[in-house]
N, C-alpha and C positions, 0 to 999 in steps of 0.2 A: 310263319311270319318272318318279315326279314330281321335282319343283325340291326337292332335297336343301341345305337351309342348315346345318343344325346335325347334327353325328351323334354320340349314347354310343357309346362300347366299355367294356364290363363284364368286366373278367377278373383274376381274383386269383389272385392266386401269385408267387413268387419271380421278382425281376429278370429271370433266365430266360426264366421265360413271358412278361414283357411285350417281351422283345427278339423271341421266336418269333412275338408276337399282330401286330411292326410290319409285314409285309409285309400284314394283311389291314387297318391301317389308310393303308399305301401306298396299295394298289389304290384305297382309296373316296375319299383324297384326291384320284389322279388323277383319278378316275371324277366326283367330285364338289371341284373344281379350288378354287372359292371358299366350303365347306362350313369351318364351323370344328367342329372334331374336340376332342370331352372326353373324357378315361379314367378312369373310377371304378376303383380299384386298391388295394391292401394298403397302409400307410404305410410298410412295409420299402420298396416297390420304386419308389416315388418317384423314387429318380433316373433313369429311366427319362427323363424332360423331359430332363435334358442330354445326351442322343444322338439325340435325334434335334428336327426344326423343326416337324414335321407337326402335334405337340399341342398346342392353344391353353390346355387348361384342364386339371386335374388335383380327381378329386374321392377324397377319402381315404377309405377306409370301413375298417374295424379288424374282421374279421370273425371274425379267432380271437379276438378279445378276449372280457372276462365280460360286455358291453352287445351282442351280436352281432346280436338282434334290435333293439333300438334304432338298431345301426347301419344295417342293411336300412332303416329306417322312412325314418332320413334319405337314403339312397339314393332310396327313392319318391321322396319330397317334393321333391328337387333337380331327379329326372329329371321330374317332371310339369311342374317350377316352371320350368325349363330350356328348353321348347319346343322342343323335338326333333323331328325329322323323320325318323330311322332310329334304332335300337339294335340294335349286335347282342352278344352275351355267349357267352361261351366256357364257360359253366358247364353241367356232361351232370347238375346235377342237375333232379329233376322238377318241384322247386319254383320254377326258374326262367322257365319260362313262364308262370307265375300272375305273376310279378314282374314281367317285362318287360309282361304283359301291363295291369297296373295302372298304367303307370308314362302310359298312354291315347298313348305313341307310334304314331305312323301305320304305320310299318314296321318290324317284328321279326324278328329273325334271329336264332335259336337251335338247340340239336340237338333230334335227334326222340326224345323220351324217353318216349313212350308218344302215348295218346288226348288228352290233356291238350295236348300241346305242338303237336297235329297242330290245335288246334281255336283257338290260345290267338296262335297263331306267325305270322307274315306269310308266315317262311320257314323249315319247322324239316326240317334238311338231316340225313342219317345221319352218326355220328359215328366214326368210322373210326379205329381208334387204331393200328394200325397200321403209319400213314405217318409221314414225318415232320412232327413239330410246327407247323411252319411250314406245311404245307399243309393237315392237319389247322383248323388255325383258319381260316385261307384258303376252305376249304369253307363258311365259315359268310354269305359274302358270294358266293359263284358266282350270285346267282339275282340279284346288284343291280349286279356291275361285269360289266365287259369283258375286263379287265385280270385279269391272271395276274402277283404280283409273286412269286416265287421265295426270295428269301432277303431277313434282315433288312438294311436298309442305315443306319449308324449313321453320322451327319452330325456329327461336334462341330466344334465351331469353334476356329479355333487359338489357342490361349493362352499364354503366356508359363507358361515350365519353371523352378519351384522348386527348389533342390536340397535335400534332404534330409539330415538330419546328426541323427548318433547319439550 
């Protein structure tokens, strides 16, 4: 595999999803030790950065909003401007391999959602709903680590305890 510096993760959804999406940005950080890792993500789930060390950059996209396409645009525009070496995105729809595919990243990793994603994809892997979440997204990087991380592992740092009063 080539010399991996910089990697997108593209996944929207609730706080949730991005605690479920950390174990497949584990893996590629192990895998790729001095890579710095961005997550384009919902503005709800932003705190997401304070659990964990692995994310260097944080890009906001508003994708239920009423500018949804404008926010896609600037998604392009960051990820091409961004110089990336990997992307992978957690999104099963069919439009997303035209995206990722625009975005002129070297290496793509998305589901296989038809002809389109098979022609578009670096890696576009079956998407299996089936399992749990966690491996589920995990599937989306088998074809670029080594590494099998299993569950999220959430690092905060210790901070002095407020007390709370009513």
């Amino acid at each position: 595999m080539t010399d991996v510096k910089k990697i997108l993760g593209i996944n929207f959804g609730g706080i949730g999803d991005e605690i479920f999406f950390l174990p497949t940005l584990i893996s590629l950080k192990k895998q790729y030790p001095e890579a710095k890792i961005t997550l384009a993500l919902e503005p709800r789930s932003k705190g997401i950065k304070d659990l964990t060390d692995i994310i260097n950059d944080l890009i906001l996209i508003d994708v239920k909003g009423k500018n949804k396409y404008f926010e896609m645009f600037k998604l392009l525009v960051k990820a091409r401007t961004g110089h990336y070496d990997l992307v992978v995105s957690s999104g099963g729809n069919k439009l997303i391999s035209i995206l990722l595919y625009l975005t002129g990243i070297k290496i793509r990793c998305g589901y296989d959602t038809g002809v389109l994603s098979k022609k578009l994809l670096t890696y576009a892997v079956f998407l299996n709903k089936k399992q749990y979440a966690c491996k589920m997204y995990h599937d989306l990087v088998r074809n670029v680590v080594d590494i099998d991380t299993e569950l999220p592992v959430i690092n905060i740092e210790k901070r002095k305890k407020y007390k709370i009063r009513y």
